[in-house]
N, C-alpha and C positions, 0 to 999 in steps of 0.2 A: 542798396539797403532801403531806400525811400519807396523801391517798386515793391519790394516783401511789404514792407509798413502797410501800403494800400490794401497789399490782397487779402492781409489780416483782419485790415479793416472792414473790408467789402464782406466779408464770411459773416464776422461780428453783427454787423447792422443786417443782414442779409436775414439772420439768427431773430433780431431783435425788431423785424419790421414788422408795422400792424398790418392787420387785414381788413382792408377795403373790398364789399360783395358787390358793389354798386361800382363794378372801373367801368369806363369808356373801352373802346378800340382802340390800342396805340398803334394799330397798324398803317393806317391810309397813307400811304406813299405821298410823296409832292410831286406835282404834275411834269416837274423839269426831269424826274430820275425815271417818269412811266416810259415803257419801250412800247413797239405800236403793239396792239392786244394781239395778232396773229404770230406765233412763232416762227409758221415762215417766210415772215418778212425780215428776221433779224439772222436768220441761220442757216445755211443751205449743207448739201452732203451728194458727194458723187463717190461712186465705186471707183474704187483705186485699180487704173488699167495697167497696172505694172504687176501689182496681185494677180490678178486675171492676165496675165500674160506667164505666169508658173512664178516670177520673183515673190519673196521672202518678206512680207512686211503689211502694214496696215493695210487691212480691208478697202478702207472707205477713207476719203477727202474728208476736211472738217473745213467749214467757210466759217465766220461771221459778218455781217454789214457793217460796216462804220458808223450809223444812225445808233447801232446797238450799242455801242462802247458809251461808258458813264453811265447806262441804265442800268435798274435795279432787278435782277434775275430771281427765283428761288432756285436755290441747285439741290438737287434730295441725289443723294446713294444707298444704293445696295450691294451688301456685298456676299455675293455666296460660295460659301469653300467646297472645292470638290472632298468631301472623303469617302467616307463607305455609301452614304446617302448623302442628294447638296443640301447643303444648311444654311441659312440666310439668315442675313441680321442687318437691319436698316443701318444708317450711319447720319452724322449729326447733318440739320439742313441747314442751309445758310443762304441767307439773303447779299448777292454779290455783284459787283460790275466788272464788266472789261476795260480795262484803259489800256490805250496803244500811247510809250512812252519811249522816243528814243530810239525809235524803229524795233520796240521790242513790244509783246501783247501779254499786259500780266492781270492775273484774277484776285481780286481784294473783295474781303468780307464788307459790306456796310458797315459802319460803326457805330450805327441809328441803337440805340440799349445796350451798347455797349462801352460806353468812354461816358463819363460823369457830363461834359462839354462839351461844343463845336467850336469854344471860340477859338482851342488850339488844335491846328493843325495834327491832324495822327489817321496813318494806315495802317490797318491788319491785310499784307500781304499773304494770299494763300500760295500762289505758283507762278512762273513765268510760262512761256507758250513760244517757240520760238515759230517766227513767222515765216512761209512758207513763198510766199505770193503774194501781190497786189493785182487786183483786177482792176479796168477803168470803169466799172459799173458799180464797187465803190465795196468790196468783198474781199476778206482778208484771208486766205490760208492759213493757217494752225494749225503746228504739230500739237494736237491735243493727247496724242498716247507721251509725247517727250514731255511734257506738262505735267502731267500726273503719274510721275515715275515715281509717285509715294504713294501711301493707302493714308487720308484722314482715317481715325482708329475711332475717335468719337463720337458714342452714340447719341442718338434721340433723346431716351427717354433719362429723369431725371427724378431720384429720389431725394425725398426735403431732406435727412441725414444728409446725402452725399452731393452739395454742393462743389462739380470741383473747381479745383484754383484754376487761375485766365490760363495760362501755358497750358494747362489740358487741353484746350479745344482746338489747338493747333498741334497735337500730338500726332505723329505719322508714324509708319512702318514701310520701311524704303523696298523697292517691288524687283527683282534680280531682270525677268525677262519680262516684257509685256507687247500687248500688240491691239489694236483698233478691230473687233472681232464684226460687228454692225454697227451700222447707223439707220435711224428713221424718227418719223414724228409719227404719235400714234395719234390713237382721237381724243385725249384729251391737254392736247394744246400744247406737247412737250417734246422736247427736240433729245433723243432717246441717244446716247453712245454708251455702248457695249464691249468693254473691255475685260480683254484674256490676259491673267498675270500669275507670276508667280513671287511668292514673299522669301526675302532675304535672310538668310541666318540658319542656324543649323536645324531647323522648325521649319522649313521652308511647305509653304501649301501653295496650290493652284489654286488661285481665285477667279468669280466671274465678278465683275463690276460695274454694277447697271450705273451712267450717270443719267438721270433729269432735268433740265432746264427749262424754265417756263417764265413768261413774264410774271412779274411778284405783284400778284391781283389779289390780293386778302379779302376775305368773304366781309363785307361789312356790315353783315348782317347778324355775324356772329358775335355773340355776346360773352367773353372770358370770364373766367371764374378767380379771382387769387386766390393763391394758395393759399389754404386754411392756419393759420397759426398757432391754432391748437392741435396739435397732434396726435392727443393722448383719444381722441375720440374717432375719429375720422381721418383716413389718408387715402391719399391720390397721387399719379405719378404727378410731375410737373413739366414743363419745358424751362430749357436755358434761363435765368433768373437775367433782367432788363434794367442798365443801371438810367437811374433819372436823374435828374443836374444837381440833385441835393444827396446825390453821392449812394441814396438808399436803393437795395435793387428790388425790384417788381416779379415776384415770380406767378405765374400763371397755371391754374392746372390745367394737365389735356383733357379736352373731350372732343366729341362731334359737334356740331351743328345740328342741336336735336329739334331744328326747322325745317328739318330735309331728313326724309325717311334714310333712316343709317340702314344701309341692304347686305349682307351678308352672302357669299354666296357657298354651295359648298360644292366642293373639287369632282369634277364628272368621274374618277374613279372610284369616289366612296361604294364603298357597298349597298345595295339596294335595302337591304334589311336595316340599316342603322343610318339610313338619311331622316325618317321620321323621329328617330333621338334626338339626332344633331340638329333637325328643325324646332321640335322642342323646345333645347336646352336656349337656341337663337330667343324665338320667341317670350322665353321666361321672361325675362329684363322687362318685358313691355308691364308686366305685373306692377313693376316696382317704378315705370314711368308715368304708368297710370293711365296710358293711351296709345294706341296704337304709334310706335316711336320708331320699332326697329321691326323688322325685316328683312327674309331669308329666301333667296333662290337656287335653282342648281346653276353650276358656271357652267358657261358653254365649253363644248370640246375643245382641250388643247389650250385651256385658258389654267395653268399651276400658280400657285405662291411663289415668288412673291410677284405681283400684280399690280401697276399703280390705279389700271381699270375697277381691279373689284378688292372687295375684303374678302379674300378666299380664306374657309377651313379646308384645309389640304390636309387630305387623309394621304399618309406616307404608309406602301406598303414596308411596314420594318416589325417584323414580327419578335425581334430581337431586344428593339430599344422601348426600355418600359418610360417615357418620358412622354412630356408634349412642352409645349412655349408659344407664346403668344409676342408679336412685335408690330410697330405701329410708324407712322412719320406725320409729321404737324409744323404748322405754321410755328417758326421760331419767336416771334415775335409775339404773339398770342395764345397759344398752345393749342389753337386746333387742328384735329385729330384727321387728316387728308385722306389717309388709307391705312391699312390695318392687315393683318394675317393670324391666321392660328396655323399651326404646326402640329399635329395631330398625326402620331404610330399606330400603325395597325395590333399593336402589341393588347389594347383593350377592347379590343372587339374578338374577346376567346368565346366565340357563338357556340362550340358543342364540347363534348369531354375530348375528343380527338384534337379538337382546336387546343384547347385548355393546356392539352399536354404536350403539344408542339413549343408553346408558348413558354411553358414552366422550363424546359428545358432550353431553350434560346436563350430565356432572361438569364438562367443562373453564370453563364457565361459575357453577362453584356456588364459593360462599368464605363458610365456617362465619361467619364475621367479620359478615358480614349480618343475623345470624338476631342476635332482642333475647328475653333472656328476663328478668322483670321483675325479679330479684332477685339478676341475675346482678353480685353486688358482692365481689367477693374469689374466693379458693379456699375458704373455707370457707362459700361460698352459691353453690360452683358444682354441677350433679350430680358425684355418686361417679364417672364417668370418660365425659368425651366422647373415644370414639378418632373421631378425624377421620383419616379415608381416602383423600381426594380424589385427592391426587397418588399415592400408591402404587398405589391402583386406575387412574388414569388410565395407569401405566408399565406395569400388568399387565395390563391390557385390550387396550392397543396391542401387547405382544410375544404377545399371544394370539394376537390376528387376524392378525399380520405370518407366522403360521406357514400354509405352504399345506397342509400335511394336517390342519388342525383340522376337526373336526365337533362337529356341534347338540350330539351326544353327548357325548362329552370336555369340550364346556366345561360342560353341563346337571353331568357329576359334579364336577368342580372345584370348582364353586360351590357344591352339597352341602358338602362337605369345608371348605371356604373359611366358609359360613354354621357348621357342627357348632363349630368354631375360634374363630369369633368371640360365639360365642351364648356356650360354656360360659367365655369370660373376662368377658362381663358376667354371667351367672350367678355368676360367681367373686367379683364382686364384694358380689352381692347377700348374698352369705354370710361378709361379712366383707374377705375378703383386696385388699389394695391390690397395685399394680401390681409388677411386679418384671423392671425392664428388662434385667437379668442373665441371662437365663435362655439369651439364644442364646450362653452362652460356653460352656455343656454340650454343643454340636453336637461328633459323633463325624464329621464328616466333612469333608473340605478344602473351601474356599468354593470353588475350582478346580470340583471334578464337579457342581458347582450345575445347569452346563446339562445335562449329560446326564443326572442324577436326575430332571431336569423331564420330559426328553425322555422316559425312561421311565416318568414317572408317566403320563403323557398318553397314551403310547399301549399301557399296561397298565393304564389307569385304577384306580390302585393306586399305593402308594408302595413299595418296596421295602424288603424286611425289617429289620428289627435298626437303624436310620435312627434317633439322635436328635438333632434337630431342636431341641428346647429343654429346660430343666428345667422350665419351667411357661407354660400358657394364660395367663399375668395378664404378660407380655411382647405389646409390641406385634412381635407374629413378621410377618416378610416373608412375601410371598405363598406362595411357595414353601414354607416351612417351616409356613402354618398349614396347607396342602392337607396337607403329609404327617401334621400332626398331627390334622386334619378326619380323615382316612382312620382312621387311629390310633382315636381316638375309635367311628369304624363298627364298625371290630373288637372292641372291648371289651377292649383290650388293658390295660394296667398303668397304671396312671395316673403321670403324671410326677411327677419325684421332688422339688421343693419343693414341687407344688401338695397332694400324701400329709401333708406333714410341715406345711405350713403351717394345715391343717384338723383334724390330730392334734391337736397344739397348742392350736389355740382352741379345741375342741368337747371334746377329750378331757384337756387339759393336758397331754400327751405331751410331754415333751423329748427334745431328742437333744443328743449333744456339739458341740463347733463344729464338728469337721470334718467332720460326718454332713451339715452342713445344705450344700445345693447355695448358692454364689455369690447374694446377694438387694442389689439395692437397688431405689427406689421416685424417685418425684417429686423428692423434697427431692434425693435425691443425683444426678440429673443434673446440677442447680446448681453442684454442691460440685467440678467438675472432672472427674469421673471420664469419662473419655471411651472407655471399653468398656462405659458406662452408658449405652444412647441408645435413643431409638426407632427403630424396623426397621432397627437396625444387623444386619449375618450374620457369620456365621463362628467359629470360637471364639478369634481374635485379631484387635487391631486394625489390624494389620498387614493382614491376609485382607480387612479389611472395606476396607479404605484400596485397596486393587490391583482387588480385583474391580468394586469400585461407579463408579471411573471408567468404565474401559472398557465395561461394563453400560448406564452410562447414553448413553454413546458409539452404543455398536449401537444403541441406540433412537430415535434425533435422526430417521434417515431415513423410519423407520415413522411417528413423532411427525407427521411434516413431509406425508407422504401422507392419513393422516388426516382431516388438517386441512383436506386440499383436494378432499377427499371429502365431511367434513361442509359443507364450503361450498357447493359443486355442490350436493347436497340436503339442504337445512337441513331439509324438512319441508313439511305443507301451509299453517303460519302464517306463513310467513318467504320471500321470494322466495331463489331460488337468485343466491351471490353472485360475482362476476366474478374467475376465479383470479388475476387483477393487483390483486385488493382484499384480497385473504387476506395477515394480518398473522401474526407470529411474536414473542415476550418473547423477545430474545436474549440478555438480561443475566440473567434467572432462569433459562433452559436451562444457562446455563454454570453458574449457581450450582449447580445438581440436579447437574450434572456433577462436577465439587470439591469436593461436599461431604463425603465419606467423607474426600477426603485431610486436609482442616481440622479433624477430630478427628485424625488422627495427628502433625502438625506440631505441635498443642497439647502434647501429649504428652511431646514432645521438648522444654519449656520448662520453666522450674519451678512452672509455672500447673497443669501436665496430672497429673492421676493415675490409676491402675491399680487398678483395684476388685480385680483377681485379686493383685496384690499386699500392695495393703493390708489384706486380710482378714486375711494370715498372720498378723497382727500382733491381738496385743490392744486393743491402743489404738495408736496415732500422734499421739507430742507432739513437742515438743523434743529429746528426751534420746534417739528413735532415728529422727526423720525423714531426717536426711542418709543412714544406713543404707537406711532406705525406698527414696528418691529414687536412691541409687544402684542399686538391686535391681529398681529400675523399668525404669532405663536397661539393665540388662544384660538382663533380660526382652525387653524392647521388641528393642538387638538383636538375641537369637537368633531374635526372632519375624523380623524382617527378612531376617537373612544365611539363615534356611530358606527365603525365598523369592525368592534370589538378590540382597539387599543393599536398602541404600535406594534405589541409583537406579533400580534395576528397579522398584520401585514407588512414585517420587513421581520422572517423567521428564518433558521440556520437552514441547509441542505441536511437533513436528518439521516443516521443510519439507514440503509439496506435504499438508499435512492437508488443508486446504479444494478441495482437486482431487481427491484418493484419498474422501472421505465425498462429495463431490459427485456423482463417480460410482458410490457405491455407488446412490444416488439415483438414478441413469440407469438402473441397472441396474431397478432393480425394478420404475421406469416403465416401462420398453420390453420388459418381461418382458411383457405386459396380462395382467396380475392382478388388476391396479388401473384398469387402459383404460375396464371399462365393469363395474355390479353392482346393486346395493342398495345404498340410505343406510340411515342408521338409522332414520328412520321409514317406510322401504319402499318409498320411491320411488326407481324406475329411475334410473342415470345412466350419464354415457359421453362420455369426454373427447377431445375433438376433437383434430385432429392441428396446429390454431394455440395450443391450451388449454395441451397437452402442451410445447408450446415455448416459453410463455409461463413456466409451470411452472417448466420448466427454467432456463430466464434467472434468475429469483427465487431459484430455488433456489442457484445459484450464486452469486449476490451474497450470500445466506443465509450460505453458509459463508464466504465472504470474513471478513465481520463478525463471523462466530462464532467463526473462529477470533482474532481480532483480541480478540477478549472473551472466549474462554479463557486466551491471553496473557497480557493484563492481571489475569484475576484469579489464576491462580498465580503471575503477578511478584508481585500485592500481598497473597498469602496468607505467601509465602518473606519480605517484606519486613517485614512484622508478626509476624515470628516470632525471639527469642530463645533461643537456643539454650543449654541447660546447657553446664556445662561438665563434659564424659567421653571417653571413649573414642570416642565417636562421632565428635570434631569433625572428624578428619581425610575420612572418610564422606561429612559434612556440607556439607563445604566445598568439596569435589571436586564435590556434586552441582548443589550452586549455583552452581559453577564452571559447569557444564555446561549450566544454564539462560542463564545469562550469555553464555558465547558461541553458545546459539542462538540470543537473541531482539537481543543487544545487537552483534554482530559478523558475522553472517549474511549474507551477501549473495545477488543472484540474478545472473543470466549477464549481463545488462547493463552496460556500462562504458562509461562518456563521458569524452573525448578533449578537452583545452582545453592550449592554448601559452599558456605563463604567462615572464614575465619576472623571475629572482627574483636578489638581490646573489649573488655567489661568497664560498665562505664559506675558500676557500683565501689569499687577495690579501692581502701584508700593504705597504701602499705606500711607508712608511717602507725600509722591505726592496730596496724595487725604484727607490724613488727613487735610493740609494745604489751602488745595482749599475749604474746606467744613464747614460748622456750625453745630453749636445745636446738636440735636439727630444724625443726617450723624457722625458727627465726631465723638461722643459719640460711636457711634458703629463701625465705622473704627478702632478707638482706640482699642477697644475693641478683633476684629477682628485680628488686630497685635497682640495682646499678645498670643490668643487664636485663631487660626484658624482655630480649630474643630469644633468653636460652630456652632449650627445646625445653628442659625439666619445670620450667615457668609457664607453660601455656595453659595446663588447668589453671593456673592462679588467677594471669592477667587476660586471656584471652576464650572468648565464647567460640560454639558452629553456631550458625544459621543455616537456615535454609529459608532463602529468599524465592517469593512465589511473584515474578513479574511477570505483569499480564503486558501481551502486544498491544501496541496502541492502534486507535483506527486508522489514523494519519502520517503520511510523514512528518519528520521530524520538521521541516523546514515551513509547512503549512503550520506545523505544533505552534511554532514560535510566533512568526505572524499572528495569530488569533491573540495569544499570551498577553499582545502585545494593547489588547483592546478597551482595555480600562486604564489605559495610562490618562494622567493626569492630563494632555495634550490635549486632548477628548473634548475637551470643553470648556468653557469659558470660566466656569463654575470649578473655585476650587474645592470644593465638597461633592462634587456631584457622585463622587465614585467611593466616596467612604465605606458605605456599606456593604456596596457592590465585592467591592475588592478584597475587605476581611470576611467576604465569605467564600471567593473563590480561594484566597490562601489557605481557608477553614478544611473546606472540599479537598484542597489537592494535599494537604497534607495528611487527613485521612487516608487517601489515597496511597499515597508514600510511606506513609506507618503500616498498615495492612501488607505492604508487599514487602517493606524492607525491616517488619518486624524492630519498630524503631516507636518510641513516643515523640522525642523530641528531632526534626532535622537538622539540629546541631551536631546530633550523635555521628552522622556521617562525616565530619570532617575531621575527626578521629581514623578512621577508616584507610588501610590500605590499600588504594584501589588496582595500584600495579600489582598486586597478587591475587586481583581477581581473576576471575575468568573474564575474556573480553566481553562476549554481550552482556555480562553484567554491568563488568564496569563503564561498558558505555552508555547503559539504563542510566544507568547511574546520573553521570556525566550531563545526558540529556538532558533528564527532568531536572538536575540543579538550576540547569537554564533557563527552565522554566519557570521554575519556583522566581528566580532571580528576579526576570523580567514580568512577575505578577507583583511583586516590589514595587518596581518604576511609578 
């Protein structure tokens, strides 16, 4: 109980420590724990002649000296899984000794920032080693593979959210087979074992496991930065947090040692045409250091990531995986940044339209979610940043090609631009700075001229002047906006304005006042609500992002849809060409890509959603002035709307004849033969027949039927899950839902069916007429009260109709849903729907009287409806339901 009590405590202050810009080194070792500075004088390695003799087992010998034991080592790992491509991910480093105890040799973590005191006795045991040998020249044998018959899981790097608890850092994953694959020292001073393993459990992966050993010589030159305490302006990764005797722990962010050219190098397979990018996007940074700081060579041959020699960008030929990631390893103790990598797919270097459409066709097939890397256990053992690209590259690739003046050309610079963009945000990273998804609220231009900036970047291959596009590369920027910042980049223009301030900062301790610093948040605050916090959101309001991305991904559906039935016709020379009446389409995830801009803005409008441009104003956000906040949100939020002609203009029903007007945009593009006959993406001719074509077409047709059926349904059930504050909006609000309402739930098409129905008169009062009448009349009025079935009583008590019901445009089941939209539920605001709602009852009963030749809908429940004809009486039936739940 007392050990929980601690770690609670250790988080708490950890939470609540200040920041000191001015720390010392707490690295400098004491002279009793230095090992001699040459590694190999503490560590030797011979080829195992039992190996070499055909036996089954370790490579190579592992020695240590006995002068070594009790001295303070760095030990760094790497671990790479074999899967489709190898994939590497540092692991956590630890400053450790050997002690030989008992005739056994085990490996302990220092405790140096890690334990509040010395004065009591405490080890962090990492492994035993069982000893193999004694030599008399004073060298000890070790099984080092029986040692490390576990994987540490824990990585490097560390997000200030994600502090984890002490038992994390000694987390393992137990290894089934393993074995001693090399051993060597390379040149920089590290005694190198190279282990082959594989992981236990029914996930079981083949891993490579680089370990490194070096005597723990911490740069003393290097000056650490603590980690900022403010977060809401600036973030950076950090190292392992360092407890000091007052219990508070020290955390440090990483960098380099930017007193020593940081060099870069990039991977001898890159392609020739996109090494001046990647040099580029290297050199940007120096913009924002102010001085020549960083530094870019090619690796020599046969030198890949991960490297402890160089900071490789490793171009991975993976034409498949639209992803890259960036990962690093640092002094634990101070958090500088030793060596570094980027992880870079061939997937964004689509150099011609044949490339383009190699590529669109791989991605639609690839999902990051596949790929197992061994130690991928939390966020804080994931790399420093996987940007996965699939889908945004698959919507950029398809409205490339959809354009008929595109050339080899235009797209070869794009992807320049496109590669300069995304190199120097993993670069960005390697140097510290964590993401900052704010950056597109700095765009100086309307999301509105998006298409025509495009149109003139493409064919001025160039971006057009004075354009800002973001405050910073460490934003997952839309295609668009990273091309102009790729260009940007070529030019050697200014470097953007958080990515300046955020490298000041760590490297120089520069501050600036709040309002200097551009808009920042990261990972953690996407979580927290802020919904003008997102990945490749555009625009510099949510409002802009919400209007444009519908309709965006709208114009794409037809291009998406041709595609498809191109890469099916020629899949390639491994895959037989596929029959275009077997070409399938996700209609429930198209509509989602389509709505999803609008479901950050509806959030917004709840008391759930918040405003990053809002809440910054503010120094903090408690109790004592969130209602003020939330108000200033709402009135934000509307001007951003009523500037772009209100809410309904930008959050409008799917309208009659959608699936007929996109179907024929469809037609159009077919019968245009653009698309009739070409290239696939692996270069095989094709060319579609004029049954293919019709084929095509029918599909395609029924395509949108359904898709508009499922974009329906899902902005009925986004408007439905949405709780409205309560402000000045609601009348807004309630008009617009009004509007969704009677498209999807009262809508009809030109068909109307005709049925004679026989229903009581609701005028007859018989008592009335019995009195007013004689003889036979009365005799059968009489008559008629008691029995008002008999056949001779239906002039009396009973009328025809002829009921004119028109087909409705929806199904039933969508009907109700919509019905469902003005419910009280709605909003926070118990008025907000008053008027709304006695006007759609207004509507649909008009409605209901016109067909069912009724004034009042009470009249119907008089009504026989068992003696109707069934589609009547289930008209009927229906819309009572309706009526019902326009009540609610």
């Amino acid at each position: 109980m007392m050990k929980k009590l601690f770690f609670s405590a250790f988080i708490i202050v950890f939470a609540l420590s200040a920041c000191n810009k001015n720390e010392s080194n707490p690295a400098e070792p004491k002279k009793e724990v230095q090992p001699d500075p040459k590694i190999e004088v503490s560590y030797a390695f011979k080829e195992n002649l039992a190996h070499a003799n055909g036996e089954h087992g370790n490579r190579a010998r592992v020695f240590i000296h006995k002068n070594a034991l009790e001295k303070e080592f760095l030990l760094q790992a790497e671990v790479i899984t074999q899967s489709m491509i190898p994939m590497f991910e540092n692991l956590k480093s630890r400053v450790v000794m050997f002690s030989q105890r008992d005739g056994r040799l085990f490996l302990f973590e220092n405790t140096k920032g890690l334990t509040v005191t010395d004065v009591l006795e405490q080890d962090y045991l990492i492994t035993e080693f069982p000893i193999l040998s004694e030599s008399s020249d004073g060298y000890l044998e070790f099984d080092f593979n029986q040692g490390m018959k576990k994987l540490f899981v824990m990585g490097d790097w560390r997000a200030h959210e994600n502090t984890p608890k002490f038992e994390e850092m000694f987390k393992v994953t137990p290894l089934s087979y393993s074995y001693i694959h090399n051993v060597k020292f390379n040149n920089k001073n590290q005694f190198v074992i190279q282990q082959v393993a594989q992981t236990a459990g029914e996930d079981a992966s083949t891993v490579r496991v680089k370990y490194y050993l070096s005597p723990y010589q911490p740069d003393l030159s290097f000056e650490p930065t603590r980690a900022p305490f403010d977060f809401n302006k600036k973030g950076y990764f950090e190292a392992s947090p360092l407890l000091t005797s007052s219990g508070n722990p020290i955390s440090f962010s990483t960098k380099f040692n930017h007193k020593k050219t940081i060099v870069y190098a990039i991977s001898a397979n890159t392609p020739q045409e996109y090494r001046q990018a990647i040099r580029d996007a290297v050199l940007y940074w120096n913009k924002s250091f102010g001085s020549k700081v960083v530094d870019v060579i090619d690796a020599p041959q046969g030198v890949t990531a991960p490297n402890s020699d160089y900071n490789v960008i490793q171009w991975v030929p993976w034409d498949s995986a639209g992803f890259a990631y960036a990962d690093a390893q640092m002094d634990p103790r101070t958090g500088e940044i030793l060596h570094a990598q980027v992880y870079f797919t061939s997937v964004f270097g689509f150099k011609s339209k044949f490339k383009a459409k190699l590529i669109l066709n791989q991605l639609k097939n690839f999902n990051i979610k596949n790929l197992k890397r061994a130690s991928l256990m939390g966020f804080q053992n994931q790399a420093l940043c996987d940007m996965e690209v699939s889908h945004r590259l698959v919507s950029t690739l398809t409205s490339l090609l959809s354009d008929e003046n595109m050339t080899d050309e235009k797209i070869l610079e794009a992807s320049k631009d496109y590669i300069r963009e995304v190199v120097s945000h993993e670069v960005g990273h390697t140097l510290g700075l964590r993401h900052n998804f704010a950056g597109s609220l700095a765009t100086n231009y309307p999301v509105s001229e998006r298409p025509q900036i495009m149109s003139k970047y493409l064919n001025d291959q160039e971006a057009p002047a004075g354009l800002i596009a973001s405050s910073s590369v460490m934003e997952y920027n839309d295609f668009l906006e990273a091309m102009i910042i790729g260009d940007q980049i070529e030019k050697s223009l200014s470097p953007l304005s958080y990515d300046e301030k955020a490298i000041r900062y760590l490297y120089y301790k520069n501050d600036y006042d709040t309002q200097e610093w551009p808009l920042f948040c990261t990972d953690e605050h996407t979580l927290q609500g802020f919904t003008d916090c997102q990945r490749f959101d555009v625009g510099r309001s949510l409002a802009e992002f919400a209007q444009s991305g519908v309709q965006e991904q709208i114009d794409n559906v037809p291009y998406t849809l041709m595609q498809a039935y191109i890469q099916a016709k020629a899949k390639g020379p491994d895959y037989p060409s596929l029959p275009v009446d077997k070409v399938t389409f996700d209609i429930k995830e198209m509509a989602k890509r389509v709505l999803a801009s609008r479901q950050q803005l509806l959030t917004t409008l709840t008391s759930e959603g918040k405003l990053l441009k809002v809440h910054r104003q503010f120094a903090v956000v408690d109790s004592s002035n969130e209602d003020r906040v939330k108000d200033l949100q709402q009135e934000v939020l509307h001007q951003e709307m009523k500037d772009l002609g209100g809410f309904d203009k930008i959050v409008s029903p799917i309208e009659p004849g959608f699936a007929q007007s996109q179907y024929e945009v469809f037609e159009t593009i077919l019968n245009s033969g653009r698309y009739s006959s070409g290239t696939g993406p692996y270069g095989d001719t094709y060319e579609f027949s004029e049954n293919e074509k019709s084929i095509m077409k029918s599909r395609v047709k029924d395509f949108y039927i359904k898709f508009e059926e499922e974009l329906i349904k899902l902005s009925t059930d986004q408007l439905n899950h949405t709780q409205y504050v309560d402000n000045s909006l609601n009348q807004p609000l309630a008009d617009s839902n009004l509007k969704f309402l009677e498209s999807y739930a009262f809508s009809t098409t030109n068909s109307v069916n005709s049925y004679s129905v026989e229903v009581p008169k609701t005028n007859v009062d018989l008592d009335q007429e019995i009195a007013a009448s004689t003889g036979d009349q009365q005799e059968l009025l009489k008559k008629c009260k008691e029995n008002r079935e008999a056949e001779e009583c239906k002039s009396i008590v009973v009328k025809t109709l002829i009921l004119e019901l028109p087909e409705f445009r929806l199904k039933q089941e969508l009907r109700k849903e919509s019905a469902k939209l003005l419910s009280s539920e709605h909003s926070e605001s118990i008025i907000w729907n008053l008027k709304a709602k006695e006007e759609s009852k207004k509507s649909f009963e008009e409605l209901l009287g016109q067909a069912l030749k009724i004034k009042s809908i009470e009249e119907v429940k008089a009504w026989d409806l068992s003696k109707f004809p069934s589609p009547a009486a289930q008209w009927i039936l229906e819309n009572q339901t309706i009526y019902g739940l326009l009540a609610q």
